[in-house]
C-alpha positions in Angstrom: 54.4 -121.1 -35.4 50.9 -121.8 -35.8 48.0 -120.5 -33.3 46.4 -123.5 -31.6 50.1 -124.5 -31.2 50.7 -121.5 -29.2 47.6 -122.2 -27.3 48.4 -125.2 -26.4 51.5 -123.8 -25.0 49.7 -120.8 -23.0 47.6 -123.5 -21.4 50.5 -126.1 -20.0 52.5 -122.3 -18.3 48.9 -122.0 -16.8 49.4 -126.0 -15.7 52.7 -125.4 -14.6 52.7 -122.1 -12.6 49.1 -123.1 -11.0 48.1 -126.5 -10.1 44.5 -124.6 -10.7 43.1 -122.2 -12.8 41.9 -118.8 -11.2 38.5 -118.2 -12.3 36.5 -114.4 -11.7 32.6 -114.7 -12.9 31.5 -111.4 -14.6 27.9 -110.9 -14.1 25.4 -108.2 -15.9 21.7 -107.8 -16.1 19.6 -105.5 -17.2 16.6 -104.0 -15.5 14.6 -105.5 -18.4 16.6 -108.9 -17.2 16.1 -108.0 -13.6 12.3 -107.5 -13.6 11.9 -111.2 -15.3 13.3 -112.3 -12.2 16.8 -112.6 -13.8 18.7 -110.8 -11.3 22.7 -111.3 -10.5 22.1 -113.9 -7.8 20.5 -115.6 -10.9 23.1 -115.7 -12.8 25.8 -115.7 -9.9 25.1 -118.9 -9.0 25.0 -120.5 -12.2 28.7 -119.1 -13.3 30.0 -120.4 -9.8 27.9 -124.0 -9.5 30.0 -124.0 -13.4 33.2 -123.1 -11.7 33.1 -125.1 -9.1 32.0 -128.2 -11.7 35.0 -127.5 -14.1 37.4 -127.3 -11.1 38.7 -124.0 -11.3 39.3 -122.1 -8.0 36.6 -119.0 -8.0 39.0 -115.9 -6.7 36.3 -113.4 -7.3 33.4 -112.0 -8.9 32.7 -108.3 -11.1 29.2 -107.2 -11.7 27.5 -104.6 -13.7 24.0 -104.4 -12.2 21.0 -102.9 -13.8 23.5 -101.9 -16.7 22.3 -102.6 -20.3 23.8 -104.6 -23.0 24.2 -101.6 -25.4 26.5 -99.9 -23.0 29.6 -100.4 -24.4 31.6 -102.6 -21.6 34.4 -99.7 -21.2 31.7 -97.8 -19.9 31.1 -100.5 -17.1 32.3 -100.1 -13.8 33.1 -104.2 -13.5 33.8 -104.9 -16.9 36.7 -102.0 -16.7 37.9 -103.5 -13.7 38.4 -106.8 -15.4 40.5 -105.7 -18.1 42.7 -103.1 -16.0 43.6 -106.1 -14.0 44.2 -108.6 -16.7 47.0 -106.0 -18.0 48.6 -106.5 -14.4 51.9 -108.5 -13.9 51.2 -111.0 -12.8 47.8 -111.5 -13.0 45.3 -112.4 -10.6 43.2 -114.6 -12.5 43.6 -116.6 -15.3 40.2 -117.3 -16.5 36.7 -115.6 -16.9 33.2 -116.9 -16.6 30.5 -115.5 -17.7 27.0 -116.7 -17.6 25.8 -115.8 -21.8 27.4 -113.7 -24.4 25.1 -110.9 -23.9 26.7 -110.2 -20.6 29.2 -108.3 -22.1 27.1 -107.0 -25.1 24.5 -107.6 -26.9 25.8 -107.9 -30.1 28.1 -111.0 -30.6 30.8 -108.9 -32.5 31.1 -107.0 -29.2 32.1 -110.4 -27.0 34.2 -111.6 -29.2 36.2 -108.8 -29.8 36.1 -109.0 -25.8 37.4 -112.7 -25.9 40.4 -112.3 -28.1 41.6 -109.3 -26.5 41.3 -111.2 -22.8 43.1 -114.4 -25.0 46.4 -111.7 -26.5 46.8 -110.9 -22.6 46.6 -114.7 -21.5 43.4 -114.4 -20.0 40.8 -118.0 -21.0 37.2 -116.9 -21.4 34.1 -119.2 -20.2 30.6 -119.4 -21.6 28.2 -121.3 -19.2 25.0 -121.4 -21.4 27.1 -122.7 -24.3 29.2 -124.8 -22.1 31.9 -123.6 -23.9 35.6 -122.0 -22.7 39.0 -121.7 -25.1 41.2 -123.4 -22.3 41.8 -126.1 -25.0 42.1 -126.4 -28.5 39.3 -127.8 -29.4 37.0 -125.4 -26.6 39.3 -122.3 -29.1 38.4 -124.2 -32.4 34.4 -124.3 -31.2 34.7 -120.3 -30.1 36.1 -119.8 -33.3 33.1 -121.6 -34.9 30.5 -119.6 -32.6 32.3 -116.3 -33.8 31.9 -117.6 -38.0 28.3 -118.8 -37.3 27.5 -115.1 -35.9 29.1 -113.5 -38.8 27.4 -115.4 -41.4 23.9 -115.3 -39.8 24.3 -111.1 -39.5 25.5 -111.0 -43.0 22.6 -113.5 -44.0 20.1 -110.7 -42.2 21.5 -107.3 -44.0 21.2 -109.1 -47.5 17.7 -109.9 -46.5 17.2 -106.4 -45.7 18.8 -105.5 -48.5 16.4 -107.5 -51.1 13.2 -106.5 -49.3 10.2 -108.2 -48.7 9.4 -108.8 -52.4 12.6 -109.7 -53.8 13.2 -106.4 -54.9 16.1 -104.2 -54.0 15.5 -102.1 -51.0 17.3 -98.2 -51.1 19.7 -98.1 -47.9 19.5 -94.9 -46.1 23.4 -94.6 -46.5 25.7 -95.1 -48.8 26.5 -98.8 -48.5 29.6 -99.5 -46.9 32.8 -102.0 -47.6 32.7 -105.5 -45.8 35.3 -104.9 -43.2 36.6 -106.8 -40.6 36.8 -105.0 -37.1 39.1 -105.8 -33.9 41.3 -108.6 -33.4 40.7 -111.8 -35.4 41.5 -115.7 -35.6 41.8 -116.8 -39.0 38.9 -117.4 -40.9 36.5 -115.3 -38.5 34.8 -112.1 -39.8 33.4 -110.2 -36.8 31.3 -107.6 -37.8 29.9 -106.2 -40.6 29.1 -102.7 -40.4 24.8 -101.9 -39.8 22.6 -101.3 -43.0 19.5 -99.2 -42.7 16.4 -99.1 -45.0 14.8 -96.1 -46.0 11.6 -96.8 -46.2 10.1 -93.5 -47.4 12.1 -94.1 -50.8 11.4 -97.9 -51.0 7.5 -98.4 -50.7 5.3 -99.8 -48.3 6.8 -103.3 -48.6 9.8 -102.0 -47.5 8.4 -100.5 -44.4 7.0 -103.6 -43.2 10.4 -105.5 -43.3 12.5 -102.3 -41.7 10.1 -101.4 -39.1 
């Protein structure tokens, strides 16, 4: 039985059991984010005015502030919190909104992984910058997209710095490792490709300026 059939199914229990979906915002900043005047009421009320506009009833919110991106979200207080009650039965949400994808890390590979883990425990995922959520088919198929579009443009950048900035081969630090796919997958989506580094001492001065 296909995927976006069993989607679709997952979303009409959600129809059935709840006349509305149960929507939790997750909100993260930085203090980077925070000093630019993008604090959590910033982004607060942007994930609940989007709430609120989609219909869904907003049960409660989860917040990581003054936490950066690079910390992986099991190492967030709210983001923890999330997932140890999605595993519940039942649950007591069904959807979660987030403001960007950098909320939950800032590399993409990171929120997506987070998305189809949430999605295996029947939990939707929404996207208010991109406007974007997987509580239909079509929202799943353009998340799927998103996820390729990431995957290509990273592997597009580590075969740039791979040629160098003169065309020429560039020495990585390490060995080069296999293209491997990481976490849970859709079809068709690669979702990370593992980090190359140049060495600049054994490439040249050319290389430098590209790696630096």
């Amino acid at each position: 039985m296909g995927e976006s059939f069993m989607s679709a199914i997952n979303v009409a229990s959600h129809t059935m059991q709840y006349s509305t979906l149960r929507a939790v915002d997750y909100l993260r900043v930085s203090t980077e984010e925070q000093a630019k005047g993008y604090g959590i009421a910033y982004t607060g009320k942007r994930t609940a005015a989007h709430i609120l506009r989609k219909g869904w009833a907003h049960v409660d919110t989860f917040m990581d502030e003054g936490e950066s991106g690079t910390l992986p979200w099991e190492q967030r207080d709210g983001a923890t919190k999330i997932m140890d009650l999605a595993v519940q039965a039942p649950r007591p949400f069904d959807l979660v909104c987030v403001y960007e994808t950098r909320a939950v890390g800032r590399q993409n590979r990171v929120f997506w992984e987070w998305v189809w883990k949430l999605q295996d425990l029947g939990i939707f995922v929404a996207v208010v910058d991109e406007d974007i959520d997987n509580t239909t088919e079509d929202g799943e198929a353009r998340m799927r997209d998103m996820a390729n579009e990431g995957a290509s443009g990273r592997w597009e950048r580590v075969m740039s710095v791979m040629e160098g900035c003169d065309g020429a081969p560039v020495a990585p630090r390490h060995p080069l490792p296999k293209l491997e796919m990481t976490g849970k997958v859709r079809p068709g989506v690669i979702l990370a490709v593992s980090d190359l580094e140049c060495h600049a001492q054994e490439s040249g001065p050319s290389a430098a300026a590209c790696c630096s």
